[in-house]
N, C-alpha and C positions, 0 to 999 in steps of 0.2 A: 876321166871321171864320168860314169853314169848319171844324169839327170833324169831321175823319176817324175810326168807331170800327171796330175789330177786327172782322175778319167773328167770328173765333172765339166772340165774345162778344157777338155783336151776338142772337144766337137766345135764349141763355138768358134776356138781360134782358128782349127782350121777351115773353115769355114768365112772367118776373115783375111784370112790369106788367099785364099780362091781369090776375094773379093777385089783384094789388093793387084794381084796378078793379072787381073780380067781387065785392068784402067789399063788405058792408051795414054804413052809417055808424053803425049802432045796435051793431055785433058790435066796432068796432073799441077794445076793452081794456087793460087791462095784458097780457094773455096774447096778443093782437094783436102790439103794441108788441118783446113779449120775440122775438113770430116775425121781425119787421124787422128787428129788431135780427139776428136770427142768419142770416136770409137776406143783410142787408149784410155779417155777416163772411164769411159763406160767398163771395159775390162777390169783395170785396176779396182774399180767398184765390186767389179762382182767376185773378183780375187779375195775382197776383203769380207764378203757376203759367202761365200764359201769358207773360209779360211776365218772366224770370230774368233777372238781372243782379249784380255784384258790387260796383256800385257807390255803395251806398245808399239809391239809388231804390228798391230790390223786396225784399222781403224774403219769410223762408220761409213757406210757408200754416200758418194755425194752428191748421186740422184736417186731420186726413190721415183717411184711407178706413180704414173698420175691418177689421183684416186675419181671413181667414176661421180659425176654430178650428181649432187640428191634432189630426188622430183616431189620429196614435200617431210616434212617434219616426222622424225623418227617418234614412233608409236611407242611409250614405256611398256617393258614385256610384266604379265599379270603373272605374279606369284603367290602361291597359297600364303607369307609372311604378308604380302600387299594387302591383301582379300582380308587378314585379320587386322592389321592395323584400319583398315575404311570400317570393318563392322565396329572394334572400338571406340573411332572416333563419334561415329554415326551413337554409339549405345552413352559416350560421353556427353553429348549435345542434348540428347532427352531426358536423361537425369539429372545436368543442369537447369533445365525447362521445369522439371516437374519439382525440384528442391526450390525452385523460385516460386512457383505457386502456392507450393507447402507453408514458405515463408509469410506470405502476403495472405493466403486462409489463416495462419496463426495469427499473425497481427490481428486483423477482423477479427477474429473472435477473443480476443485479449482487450478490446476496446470496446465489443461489447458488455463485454463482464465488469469492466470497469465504469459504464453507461450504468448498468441494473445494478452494481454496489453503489453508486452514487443515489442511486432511485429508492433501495432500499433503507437506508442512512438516513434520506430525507423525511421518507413515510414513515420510519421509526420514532424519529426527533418530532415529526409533528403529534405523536401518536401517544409519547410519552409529554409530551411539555407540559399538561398540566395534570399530572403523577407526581405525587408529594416525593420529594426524596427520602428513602429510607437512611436509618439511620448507622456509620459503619460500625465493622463488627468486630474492632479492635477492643481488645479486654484489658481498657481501662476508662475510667467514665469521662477524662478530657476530650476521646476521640468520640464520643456518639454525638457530636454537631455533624456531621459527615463532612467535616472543612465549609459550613456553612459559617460567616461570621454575627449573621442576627437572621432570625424566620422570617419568611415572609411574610409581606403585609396579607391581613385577609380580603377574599375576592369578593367584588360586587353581590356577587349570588349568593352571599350568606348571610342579605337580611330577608332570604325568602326560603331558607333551611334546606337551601339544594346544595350539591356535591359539589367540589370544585373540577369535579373530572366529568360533569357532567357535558355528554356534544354540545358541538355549537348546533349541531342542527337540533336536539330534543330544546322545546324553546318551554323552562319552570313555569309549572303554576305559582301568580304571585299570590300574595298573603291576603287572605279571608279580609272582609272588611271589620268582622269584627276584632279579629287580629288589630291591624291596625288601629281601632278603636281602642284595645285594650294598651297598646304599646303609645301612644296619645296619652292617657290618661295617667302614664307616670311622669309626673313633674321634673322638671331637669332646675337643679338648683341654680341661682345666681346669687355667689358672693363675690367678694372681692377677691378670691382666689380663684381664678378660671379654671388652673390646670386642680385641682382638689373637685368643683364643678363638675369636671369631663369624669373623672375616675368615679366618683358619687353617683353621677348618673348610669355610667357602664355596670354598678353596684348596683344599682336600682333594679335594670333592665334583668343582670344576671340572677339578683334576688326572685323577680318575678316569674325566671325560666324561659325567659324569652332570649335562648343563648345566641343563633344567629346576631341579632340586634346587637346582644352584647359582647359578640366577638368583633364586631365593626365600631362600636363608641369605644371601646376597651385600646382596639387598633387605632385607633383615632388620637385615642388619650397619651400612648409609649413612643407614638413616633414624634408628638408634637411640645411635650413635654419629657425628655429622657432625660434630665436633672432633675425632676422635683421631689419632692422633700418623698411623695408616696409611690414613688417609680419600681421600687419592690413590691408593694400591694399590687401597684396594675400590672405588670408583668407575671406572677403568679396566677392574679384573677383571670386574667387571657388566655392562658390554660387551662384554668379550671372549666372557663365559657367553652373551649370546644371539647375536654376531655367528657364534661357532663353533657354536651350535645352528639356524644358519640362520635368524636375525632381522637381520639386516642396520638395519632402519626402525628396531627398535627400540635396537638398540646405539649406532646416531649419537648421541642427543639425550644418551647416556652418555657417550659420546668429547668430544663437546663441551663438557658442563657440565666435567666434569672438566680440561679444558684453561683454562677460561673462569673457573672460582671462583679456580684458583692456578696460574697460567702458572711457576711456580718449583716447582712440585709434583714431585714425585720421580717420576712418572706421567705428567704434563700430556704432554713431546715425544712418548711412547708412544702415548696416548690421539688427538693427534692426526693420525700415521702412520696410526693403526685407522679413525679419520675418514676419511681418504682411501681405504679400502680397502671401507670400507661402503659408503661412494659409488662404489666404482668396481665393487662385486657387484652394485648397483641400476640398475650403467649412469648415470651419471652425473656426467658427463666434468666437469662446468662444474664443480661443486661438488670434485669432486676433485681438479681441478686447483688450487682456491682453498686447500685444503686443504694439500697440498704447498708450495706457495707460502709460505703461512703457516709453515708448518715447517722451512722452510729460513732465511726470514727472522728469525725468532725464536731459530730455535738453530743454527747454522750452527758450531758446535763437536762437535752431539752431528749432527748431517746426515756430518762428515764422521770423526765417530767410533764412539760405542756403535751410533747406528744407524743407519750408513752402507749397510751391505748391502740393511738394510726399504727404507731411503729410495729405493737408487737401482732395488731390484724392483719399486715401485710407482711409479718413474717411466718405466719401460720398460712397465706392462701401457695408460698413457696417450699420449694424444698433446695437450700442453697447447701454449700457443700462445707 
């Protein structure tokens, strides 16, 4: 039989047979023996490094080459993928940075706007506080109290015929002396009936045209007395005192309550007629007109009697529908 060997392998061995044949039979030892031994694995190694296969037959060498010492830390090699994931990270980090600021500019100025509506709210409220409420514009005559449940008392400043929306800093002229002379010299009754006294005398006062005065004794008389026997006269009269002093705003929410607490009230048909005529100085047809309406419907005894004349002059200054 022919044995064919690997050129590959055919140099080294001979080459260790030289090597073998050159030792002196006298030198060949245990330390001899150890060197065959490790030149045979080293061959059989490189048999098997020559010759790879998965099938059994070869297996891995079982020494490998001694790999040379490293003289300092392997450099990672710069790829154009590298280069773009650093500009990314770098272009992620700054638009982190500036969406934070973004946030934090937002805030600020979300807290100042909420600074200046609180500012404006307050300067409003002071601005309006003593602005009569107007009255709502619901079309039916229960809702023009505008959810008010009784008017307000009147204000100090109108026994000297000033506005109540007048600043605090314009400081009214008060009343002439002979004014006061003249409002002196109506007697204020004393009988045994106080509250009839109070309302007599708001009578007196509004008789002689001296309506501030008597929108204050008038106010005097309904808050201190609201059971007495003439509490529809003084409520009535109350509006009449500002609507004939040129408060029209203020006289309705009188006309009204007063029609509203006692529709049977010796006053009430009156106070409503005056209703309509406040609203009809204001310009304010709709309301006026509900007005009337209501007072024809309600009393249509006293429309075509005691106060047929009021009734049909204020339905001639309207055009209702």
């Amino acid at each position: 039989m022919r044995i064919t060997v690997n050129r590959a392998i055919a140099a080294p061995l001979a080459v260790l047979a030289m090597a073998v044949a050159a030792i002196p039979a006298n030198a060949q030892d245990n330390s001899t023996e150890a060197r065959l031994r490790k030149a045979e694995t080293e061959i059989r190694a490189l048999q098997r490094k020559v010759f790879p296969g998965s099938d059994g037959k070869y297996f891995e060498p079982e020494v490998t080459a001694a790999q040379p010492a490293s003289t300092g830390a392997a450099r990672p090699s710069t790829t154009a993928v590298t280069d773009i994931l650093a500009r990314l990270d770098a272009l992620e980090s700054q638009l982190a940075r500036l969406t934070s600021q973004t946030e934090e500019n937002t805030n600020a100025i979300a807290q100042l706007g909420t600074r200046l509506g609180a500012l404006e709210v307050t300067s409003g409220a002071a601005a309006t506080a003593a602005t009569p409420k107007p009255l709502a514009p619901e079309a039916n005559l229960s809702a023009m109290t505008g959810g008010a449940s009784r008017p307000a008392p009147i204000p100090a400043s109108a026994t000297t015929g000033t506005s109540a929306s007048t600043p605090p800093a314009a400081k009214p002229a008060g009343p002439t002396a002979q004014r006061l002379a003249a409002v002196q010299a109506i007697a204020k009754p004393q009988t045994d009936d106080p509250g009839k006294d109070e309302y007599d005398y708001g009578f007196r006062l509004w008789d002689a045209g001296f309506f501030p005065e008597a929108q204050q004794q008038l106010s005097l008389y309904v808050e201190k007395y609201p059971r007495h026997a003439q509490i529809s006269y003084g409520r009535n009269l109350l509006g009449r005192a500002y609507l004939d002093g040129g408060k029209p705003a203020e006289a309705a929410p009188w006309f009204l309550k007063n029609y509203q607490a006692d529709k049977q009230g010796a006053r009430a048909p009156d106070s409503l007629l005056f209703l309509a005529e406040a609203m009809i100085v204001q310009k304010d047809t709709k309301r006026a007109c509900i007005a009337l309406a209501e007072f024809s419907e309600t009393y249509p005894a006293v429309a075509t009697g005691r106060l047929k004349s009021q009734y049909n002059a204020d339905r001639a200054k309207v055009k209702c529908n």
